[in-house]
N, C-alpha and C positions, 0 to 999 in steps of 0.2 A: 542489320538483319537480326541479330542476338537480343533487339530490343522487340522487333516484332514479333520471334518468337513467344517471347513471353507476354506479349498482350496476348499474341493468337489465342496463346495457351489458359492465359486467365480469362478470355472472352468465352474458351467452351465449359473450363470451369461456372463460370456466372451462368450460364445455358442448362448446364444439368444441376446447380445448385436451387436456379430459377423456382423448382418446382416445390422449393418450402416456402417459397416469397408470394401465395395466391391473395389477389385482390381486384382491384381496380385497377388505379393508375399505378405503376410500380417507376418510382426514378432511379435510374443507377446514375453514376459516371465515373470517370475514369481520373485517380489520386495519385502523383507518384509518391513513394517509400520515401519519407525524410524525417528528420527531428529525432526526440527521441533521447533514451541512454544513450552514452556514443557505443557500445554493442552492439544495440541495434543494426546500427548503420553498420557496421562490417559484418555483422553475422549476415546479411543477406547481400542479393545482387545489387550492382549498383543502379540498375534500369530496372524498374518493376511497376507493371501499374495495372495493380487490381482493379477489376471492377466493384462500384459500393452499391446493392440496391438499399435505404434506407425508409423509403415514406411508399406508404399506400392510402392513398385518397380512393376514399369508396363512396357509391352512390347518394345513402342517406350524410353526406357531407363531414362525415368520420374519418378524422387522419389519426393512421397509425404511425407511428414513429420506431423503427425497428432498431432498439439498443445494442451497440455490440459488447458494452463495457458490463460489466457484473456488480448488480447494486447490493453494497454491503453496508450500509449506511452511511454513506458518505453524498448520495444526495444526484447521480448522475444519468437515473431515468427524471430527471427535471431540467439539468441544467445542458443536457446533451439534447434532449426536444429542442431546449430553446433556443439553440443554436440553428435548428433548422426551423421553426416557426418564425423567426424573425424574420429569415430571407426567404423563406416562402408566403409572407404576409398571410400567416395565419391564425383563426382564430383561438387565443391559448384556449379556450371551454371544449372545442370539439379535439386536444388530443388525446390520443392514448398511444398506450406505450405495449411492446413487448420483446421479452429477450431476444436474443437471434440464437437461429440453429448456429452451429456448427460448421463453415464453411470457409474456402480462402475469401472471400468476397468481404468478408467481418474482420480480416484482420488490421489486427494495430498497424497507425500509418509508420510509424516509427519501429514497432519492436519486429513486422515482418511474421508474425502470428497472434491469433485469438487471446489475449492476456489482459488482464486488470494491474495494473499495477504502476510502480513507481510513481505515486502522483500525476500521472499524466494523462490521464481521460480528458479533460480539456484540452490540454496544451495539444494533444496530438489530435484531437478533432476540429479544432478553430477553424480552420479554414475548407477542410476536409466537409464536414457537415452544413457548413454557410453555402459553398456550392451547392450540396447538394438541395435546400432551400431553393437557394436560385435559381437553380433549373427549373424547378418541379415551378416558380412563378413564372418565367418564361412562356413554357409550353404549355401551362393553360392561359396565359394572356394571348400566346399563341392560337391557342385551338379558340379563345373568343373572338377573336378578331377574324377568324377565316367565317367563320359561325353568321357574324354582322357585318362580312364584308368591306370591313372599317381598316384604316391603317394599325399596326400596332401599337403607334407610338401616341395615337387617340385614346390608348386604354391603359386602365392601371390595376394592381392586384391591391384588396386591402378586406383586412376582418375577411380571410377565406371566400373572397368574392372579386371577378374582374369586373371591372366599374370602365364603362365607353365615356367618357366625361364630355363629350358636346350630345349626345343625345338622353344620357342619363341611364341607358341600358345597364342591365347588371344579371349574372349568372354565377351561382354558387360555382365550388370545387366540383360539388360532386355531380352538379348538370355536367358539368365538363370532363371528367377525368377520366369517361372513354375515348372524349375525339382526342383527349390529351396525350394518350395513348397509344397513339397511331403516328404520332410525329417524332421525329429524329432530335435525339440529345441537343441542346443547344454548343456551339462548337466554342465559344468562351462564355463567360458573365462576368459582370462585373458587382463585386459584393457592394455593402452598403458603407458607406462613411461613420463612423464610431458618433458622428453626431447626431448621425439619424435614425440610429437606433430606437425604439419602439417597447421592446422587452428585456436585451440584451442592457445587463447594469442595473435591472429594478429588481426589487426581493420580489420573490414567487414563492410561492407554496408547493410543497413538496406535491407530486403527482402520486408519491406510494405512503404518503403517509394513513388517509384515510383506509385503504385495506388493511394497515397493519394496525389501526384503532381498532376496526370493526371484524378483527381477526379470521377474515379474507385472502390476507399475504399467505402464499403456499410458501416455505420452508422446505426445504431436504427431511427435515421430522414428519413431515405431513404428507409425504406422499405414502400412500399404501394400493396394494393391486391387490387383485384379488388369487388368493392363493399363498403369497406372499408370507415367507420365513422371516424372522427376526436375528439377525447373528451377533452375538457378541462371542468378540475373539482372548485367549486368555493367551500374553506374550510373554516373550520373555522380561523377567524385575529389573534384567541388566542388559546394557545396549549389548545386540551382536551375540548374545544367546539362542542355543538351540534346545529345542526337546531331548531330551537323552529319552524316557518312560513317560507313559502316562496312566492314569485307570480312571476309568467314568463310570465304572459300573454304578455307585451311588446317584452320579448327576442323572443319569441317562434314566432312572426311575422317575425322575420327577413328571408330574403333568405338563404337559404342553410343551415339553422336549421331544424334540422330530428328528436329532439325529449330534452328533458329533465327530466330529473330522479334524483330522490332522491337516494343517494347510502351511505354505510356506513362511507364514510369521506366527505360526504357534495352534493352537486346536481351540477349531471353530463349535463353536454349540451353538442349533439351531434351533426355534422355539415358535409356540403362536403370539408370543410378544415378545416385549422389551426384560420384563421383571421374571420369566418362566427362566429365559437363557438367562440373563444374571442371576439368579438364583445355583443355578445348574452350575454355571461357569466357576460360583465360588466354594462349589462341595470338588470339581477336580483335585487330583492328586497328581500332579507334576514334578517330574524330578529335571532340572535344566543342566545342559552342559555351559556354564556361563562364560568361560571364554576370558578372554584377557582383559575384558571391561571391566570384572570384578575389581580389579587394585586399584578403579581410579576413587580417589576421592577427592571433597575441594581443599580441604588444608593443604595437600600434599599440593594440589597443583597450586594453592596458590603460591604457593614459595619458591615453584619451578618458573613460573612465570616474570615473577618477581625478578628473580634471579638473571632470567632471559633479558626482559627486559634494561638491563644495564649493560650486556652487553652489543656490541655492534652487531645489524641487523642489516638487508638488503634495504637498497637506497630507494624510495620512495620519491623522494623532491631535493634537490639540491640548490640553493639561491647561496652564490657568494663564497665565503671561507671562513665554517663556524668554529673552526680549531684559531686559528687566527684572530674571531673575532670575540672568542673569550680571555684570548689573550691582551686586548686593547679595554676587555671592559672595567669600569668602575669597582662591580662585585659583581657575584652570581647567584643565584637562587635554583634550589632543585623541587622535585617533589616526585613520590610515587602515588598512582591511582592504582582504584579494582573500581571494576564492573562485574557481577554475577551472571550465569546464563540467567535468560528471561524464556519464561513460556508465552505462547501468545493470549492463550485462556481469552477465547472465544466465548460469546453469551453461549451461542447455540455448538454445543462440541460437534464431530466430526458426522458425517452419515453418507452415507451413499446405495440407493438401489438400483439392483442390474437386474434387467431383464432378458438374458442368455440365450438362443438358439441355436441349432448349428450355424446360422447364414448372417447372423444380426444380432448387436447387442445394443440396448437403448439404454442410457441411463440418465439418471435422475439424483441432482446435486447441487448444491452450492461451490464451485467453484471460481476460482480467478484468473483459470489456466483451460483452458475448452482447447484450445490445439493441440499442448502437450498431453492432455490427460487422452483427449482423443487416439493419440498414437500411441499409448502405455497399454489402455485400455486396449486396443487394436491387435498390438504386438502379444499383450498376452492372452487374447481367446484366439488368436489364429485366422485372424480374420482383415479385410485391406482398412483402410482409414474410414472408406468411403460406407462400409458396411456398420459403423458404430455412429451411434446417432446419442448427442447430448443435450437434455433439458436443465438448463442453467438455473436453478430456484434461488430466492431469496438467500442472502447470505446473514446468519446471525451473525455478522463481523467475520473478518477476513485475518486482517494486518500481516497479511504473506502469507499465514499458515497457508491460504487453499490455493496459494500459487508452490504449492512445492515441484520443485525441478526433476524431483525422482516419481512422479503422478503416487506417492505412496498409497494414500490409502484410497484412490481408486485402482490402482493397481491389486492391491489385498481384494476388495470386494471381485474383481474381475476375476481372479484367481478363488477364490470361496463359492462365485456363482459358478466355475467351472465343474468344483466339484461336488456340487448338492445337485448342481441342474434343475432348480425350479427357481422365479423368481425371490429375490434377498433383499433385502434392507441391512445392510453392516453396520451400527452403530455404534460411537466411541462413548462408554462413557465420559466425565470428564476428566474422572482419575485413571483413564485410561491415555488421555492425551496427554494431559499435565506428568504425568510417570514416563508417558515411550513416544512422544513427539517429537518436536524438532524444537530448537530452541535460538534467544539470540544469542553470540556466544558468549565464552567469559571473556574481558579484557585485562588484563593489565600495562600501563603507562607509566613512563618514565620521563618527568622532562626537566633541562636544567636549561635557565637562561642567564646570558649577558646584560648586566644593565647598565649606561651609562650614565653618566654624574647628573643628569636634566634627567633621569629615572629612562628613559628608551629604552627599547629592548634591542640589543646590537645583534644579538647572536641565542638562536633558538635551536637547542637540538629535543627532536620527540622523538623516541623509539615507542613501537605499540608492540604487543604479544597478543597472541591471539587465531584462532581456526578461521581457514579459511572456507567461507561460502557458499565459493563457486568451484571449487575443486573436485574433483572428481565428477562435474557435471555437464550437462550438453552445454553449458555456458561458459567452461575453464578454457577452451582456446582463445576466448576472443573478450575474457574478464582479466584474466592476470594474462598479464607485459610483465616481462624480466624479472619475474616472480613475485610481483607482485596483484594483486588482490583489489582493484581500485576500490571495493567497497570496503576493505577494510581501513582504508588510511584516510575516505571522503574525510571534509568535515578540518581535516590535519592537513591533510599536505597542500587544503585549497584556504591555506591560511589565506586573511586576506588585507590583516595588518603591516606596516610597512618594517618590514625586517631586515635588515642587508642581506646576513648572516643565518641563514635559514638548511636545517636540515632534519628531514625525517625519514624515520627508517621500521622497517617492519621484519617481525619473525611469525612465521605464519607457521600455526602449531598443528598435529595429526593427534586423532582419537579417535574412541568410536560413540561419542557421544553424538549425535547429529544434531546439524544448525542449518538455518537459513535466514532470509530474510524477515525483519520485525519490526513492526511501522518504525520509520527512519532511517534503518539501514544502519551504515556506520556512523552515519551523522549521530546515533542515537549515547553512542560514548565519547566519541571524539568532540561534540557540542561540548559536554560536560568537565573533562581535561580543558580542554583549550581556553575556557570563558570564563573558566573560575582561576587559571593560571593569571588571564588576564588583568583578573580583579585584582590578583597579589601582587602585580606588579605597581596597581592603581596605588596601592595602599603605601608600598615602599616607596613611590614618588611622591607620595603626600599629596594626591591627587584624589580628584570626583571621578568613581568611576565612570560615569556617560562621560566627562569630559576626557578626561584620559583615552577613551577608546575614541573620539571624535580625533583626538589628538593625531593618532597611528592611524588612523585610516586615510585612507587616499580619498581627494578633495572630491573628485566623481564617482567615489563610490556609494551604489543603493544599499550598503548597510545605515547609511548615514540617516536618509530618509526616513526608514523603518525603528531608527533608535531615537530620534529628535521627537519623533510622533510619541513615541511609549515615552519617553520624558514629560512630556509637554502634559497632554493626559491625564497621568498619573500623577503630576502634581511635582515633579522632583524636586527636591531642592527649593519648594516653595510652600509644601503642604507639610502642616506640623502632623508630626504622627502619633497616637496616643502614646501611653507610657508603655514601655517593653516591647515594640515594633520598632522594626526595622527593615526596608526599602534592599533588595537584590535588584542585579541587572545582567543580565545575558543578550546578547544578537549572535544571530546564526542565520547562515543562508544553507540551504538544502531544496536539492530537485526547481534550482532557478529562484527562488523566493525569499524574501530576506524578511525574517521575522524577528523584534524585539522582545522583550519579555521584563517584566518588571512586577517583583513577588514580593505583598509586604507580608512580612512572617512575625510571628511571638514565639516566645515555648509557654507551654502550659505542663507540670510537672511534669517539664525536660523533656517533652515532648514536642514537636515541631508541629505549630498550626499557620497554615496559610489562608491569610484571612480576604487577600484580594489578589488577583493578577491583572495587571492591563498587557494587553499585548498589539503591537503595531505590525502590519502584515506590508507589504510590499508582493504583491503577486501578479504584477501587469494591470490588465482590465478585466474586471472581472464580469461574471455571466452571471451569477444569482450572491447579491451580498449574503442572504441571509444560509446559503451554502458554505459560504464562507466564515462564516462568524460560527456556527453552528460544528463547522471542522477541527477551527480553531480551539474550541470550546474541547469538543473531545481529544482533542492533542494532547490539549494538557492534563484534563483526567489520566487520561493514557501514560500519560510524562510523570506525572506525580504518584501514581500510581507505583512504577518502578523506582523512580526516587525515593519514597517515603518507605515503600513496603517489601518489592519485588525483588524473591532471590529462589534460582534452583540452586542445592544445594546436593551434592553425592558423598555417599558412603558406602564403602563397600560396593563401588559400583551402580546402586541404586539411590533414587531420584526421592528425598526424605519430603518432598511438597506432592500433595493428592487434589487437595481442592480451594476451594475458597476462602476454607479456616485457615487451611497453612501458606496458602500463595497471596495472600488479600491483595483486592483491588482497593481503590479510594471509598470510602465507606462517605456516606451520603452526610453523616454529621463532618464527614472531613474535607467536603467543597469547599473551596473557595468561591466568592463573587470573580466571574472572570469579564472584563472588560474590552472587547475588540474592535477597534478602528486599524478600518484602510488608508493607506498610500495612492491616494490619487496618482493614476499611469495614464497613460496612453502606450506604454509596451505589449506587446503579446502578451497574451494569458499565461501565467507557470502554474506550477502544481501548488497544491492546497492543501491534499489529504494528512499529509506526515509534517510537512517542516513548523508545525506548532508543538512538535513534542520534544524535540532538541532542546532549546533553550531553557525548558523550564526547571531542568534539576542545578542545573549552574544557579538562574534568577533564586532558586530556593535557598542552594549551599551559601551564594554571596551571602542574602540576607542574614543567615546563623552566624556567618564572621560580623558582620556590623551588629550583631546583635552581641555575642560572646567572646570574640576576638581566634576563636577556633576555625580555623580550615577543616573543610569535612572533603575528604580526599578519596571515599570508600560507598559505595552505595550497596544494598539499599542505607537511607541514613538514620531508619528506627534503630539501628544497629551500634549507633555511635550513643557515647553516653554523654550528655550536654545538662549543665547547669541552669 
């Protein structure tokens, strides 16, 4: 009874959501809730099954493909069609794509709400979206076969057309996809064999690239209404600051200043543009009560951390008896890490427009969170869920910031459009994000291991330091077990080398600096500990490292796969390398995906240049290579980026990096050629977006030791001074 409830209840949901889905044929069906973070699966019911309407076949033979996932450059208004054009045997030239509203009908099969994230818009649509193909080719083989009065199993769907094959008759989609229309869901399908695939595993071309050539793609910058104020907000310097005073008399002169207001993260000045309110914004005179975030700085903390770090922390992973097994070992080896917070520094910084009435708010944004933000948004005009309506824009890059778990800064716009009451555009500078964002946190690591006389590793203890996440969030009941943080320890405690002696432990730190998610997750520090630990033990064995880590790993493990390929490639161990390069090696599995990484490096006046990466991917089967090589690609920009350059830094409380002078990204003379080949699978599809960015600050650091004999223990590593 409990489970028909909630169809009942999702089947009138889908009835009154129906009416933003207008077209032709509309296919739904019915998905239960699986996969996924394992959060997912508990944060929600364990019976639940949404109805999906995704395709609309219209007259002139036009299929529309309704995305629920938020394309931020990572390629899944393509690779998410494709999924149902295969098994609706349609023509790739007639699709088109478009976001989806706002509705329970779109949400994630795994996360149980509207969300982009964790790598998983594939993995959680595979099967999800192949039905829904397969329907939509049923019920028009369906409605042609009643049409020609022929059996069904006479006719076949193919190039967006059912073809009667003893008479040769043939009718488009869109002759058909009103009688198609009028028939009952099909009650099973059966999807298609991985060897008959058609589209599914060949490169395709992106569906959103030509708009964003021909600068067509609408962006959250690019919407404007008419009427329509400009806000920039001036916050506090220091996390967790308030207004104490303020005077605007000087801003409030300037042209094309319409007003200035006090709002709950500091005073709003509104404008007929972007440059009138920035202008305005920077003649204020603000006096702040800064609150107890003023004493942080990072010296101090680093040496709190540090400090923490050696002592015992809450237990993480337990394998064996690591007191015991540094008692049997030959020697031991220790070492401390730091990671720095990171910003996400997004191309396109933060924006959101609200359009405010008493009864309705409609907004207009780039986000990766459309359910959460939906009820932030909701909660703060006073209004039900159902009354605020979200147009999902193009996202100039994502990497968490636009999944924050607090809806921040559409909550700020919601709160700003309260109280101006006329349409807003709130936009972030980007030394506005980069100063009072969220960030990934700072780490510090501690690890000492056991090693026996044949170099093994007997006995592994890691303690992490470090803020936790999900704390304080709608996600800390069902993210931290026994206090811990799973995404703080990912990456460590899913060591996956053969250890007896295995123990990790965490301290999970309080500030008021804010953090969240940042492509990779925790994978994003723990890759970098664990893989460069690895290689020192390669070294004290007198060992190759790929051979050494083939050594520890278990004989059916798919790191092996993905590290034999980036060997092989790459030339290891058989390609001479010019003079002063030197060959790094890292593997890391993260969000299901076992990626290699292999970095040859030089210094150039002690400076670290990487001149090549090959990287070997293992991510099941995949839907669009060139998706994937294309991810991969930006993972490691993304990855070397933080490696090489990427540091927040406080003082006095405030955030000493503003922009792209002080934060730099990979600067285009400092690419490498990066190299990526697949792992031939037949496993389900995993994620692709992130687990290319873990490995590659390890594959970099190795190299600098093969190159100098220095372990770089500290990121970012412009920081380190190398010969």
């Amino acid at each position: 009874m409990k489970n028909t409830t909630l169809q009942d209840s999702s089947r009138r949901a889908f009835l009154k959501d129906g009416a933003l889905l207008m077209g032709g044929l509309v296919i739904s069906f019915y998905m239960p809730v699986k996969g996924g973070r394992a959060f997912a699966a508990e944060a929600q019911p364990k019976a639940v099954f949404p109805p999906n309407a995704f395709i609309r076949i219209a007259a002139d033979n036009s299929i529309t493909i309704v995305v629920n996932k938020s394309e931020m450059g990572q390629g899944v208004y393509t690779s998410l069609p494709m999924l149902v054009a295969e098994e609706l045997e349609a023509d790739w030239s007639s699709i088109r794509i478009e976001s989806a509203p706002v509705a329970a009908v779109y949400n994630h099969t795994g996360f149980g709400m509207q969300l982009t994230g964790g790598s998983s818009s594939v993995p959680s649509s595979w099967e999800q979206l192949r039905r829904v193909g397969a329907s939509g080719r049923i019920m028009l083989i369906r409605a042609a076969a009643g049409q020609w009065g022929v059996p069904e199993s006479e006719c076949h769907a193919e190039n967006s057309q059912v073809i009667h094959a003893r008479s040769g008759k043939r009718l488009s989609y869109g002759e058909l996809a009103d009688a198609a229309a009028k028939l009952p869901l099909p009650d099973s399908v059966e999807l298609k064999s991985p060897k008959d695939f058609k589209l599914i595993g060949k490169p395709v071309k992106r569906i959103d690239t030509p708009v964003k050539i021909n600068g067509s793609a609408q962006f959250g910058l690019d919407v404007y209404l008419p009427g329509m104020l400009t806000v920039l907000i001036a916050r506090s310097p220091v996390f967790g600051g308030k207004v104490k005073r303020y005077d605007a008399t000087e801003a409030a002169k300037l042209p094309g200043v319409q007003g200035i207001y006090q709002v709950p993260s500091g005073i709003a000045v509104a404008a007929s543009g972007f440059w009138p309110a920035k202008t305005a914004r920077d003649l204020l005179e603000i006096e702040w009560d800064e609150g107890p975030g003023a004493a942080l700085s990072t010296p101090k903390m680093r040496m709190e951390y540090l400090e923490l770090a050696k002592q015992p922390g809450t237990v993480a992973r337990k394998d064996g008896n690591t007191e015991q097994g540094f008692k049997e070992a030959h020697k031991s080896v220790s070492a401390e890490y730091e990671v720095p917070y990171l910003a996400h520094a997004t191309m396109e910084p933060l924006n959101v427009v609200v359009d405010l009435t008493p009864d309705h708010c409609t907004i207009w944004t780039g986000t990766q969170a459309q359910t959460m933000d939906r009820g932030m948004a909701a909660a703060t005009a006073g209004l039900k869920p159902e009354q605020v309506e979200i147009h999902t824009m193009y996202l100039g890059g994502g990497f968490g910031r636009r999944a924050n778990p607090r809806s921040d800064f559409v909550q700020e716009a919601v709160q700003v459009a309260k109280v101006i009451g006329k349409p807003i555009k709130v936009v972030w500078a980007r030394e506005d994000d980069m100063r009072g964002g969220y960030y990934r946190p700072m780490w510090a690591d501690h690890i000492e291991v056991g090693i026996a006389k044949d170099g093994r590793p007997v006995a592994w203890k890691h303690t992490i330091v470090g803020q936790s996440i999900t704390a304080d969030t709608m996600f800390e009941s069902f993210m931290i077990k026994n206090g811990i943080d799973a995404t703080s320890v990912e990456g460590a405690s899913t060591l996956p080398y053969m250890i007896p002696n295995l123990q990790v432990e965490l301290h999970s730190t309080r500030n008021v600096v804010p953090v969240q998610w940042w492509r990779s997750v925790g994978h994003s520090h723990t890759a970098f500990v664990v893989e460069t630990m690895i290689d020192e033990l390669a070294h004290l064995a007198g060992k190759d490292p790929v051979a050494y880590r083939l050594d520890i790993l278990p004989a059916a493990s798919r790191y092996r796969g993905a590290l034999k390929l980036a060997a092989e490639k790459s030339g290891w161990g058989k390609r001479k390398l010019p003079a002063g390069h030197a060959y790094g090696v890292a593997v890391h599995q993260s969000f299901e995906s076992y990626v290699a990484e292999i970095a040859e490096v030089s210094l150039e006046n002690g400076k670290i240049k990487v001149h090549r990466v090959v990287a070997a991917v293992d991510c099941g089967m995949v839907v669009n290579p060139d998706g994937v090589q294309q991810q991969v690609e930006g993972a490691i920009v993304y990855g070397l980026s933080a490696a090489l350059h990427g540091a927040i830094t406080l003082e006095n409380g405030r955030v000493m990096q503003s922009n792209f002078d002080s934060y730099a990204p990979l600067r285009y003379s400092e690419m490498p050629q990066v190299d990526v080949h697949i792992v031939a699978s037949n496993e389900r599809p995993t994620g692709i977006g992130e687990p290319g960015t873990p490995p590659i600050a390890p594959a970099v650091a190795n190299a600098v030791f093969a190159l100098t004999g220095k372990r770089l223990r500290r990121m970012p590593f412009d920081q380190e001074t190398l010969a």
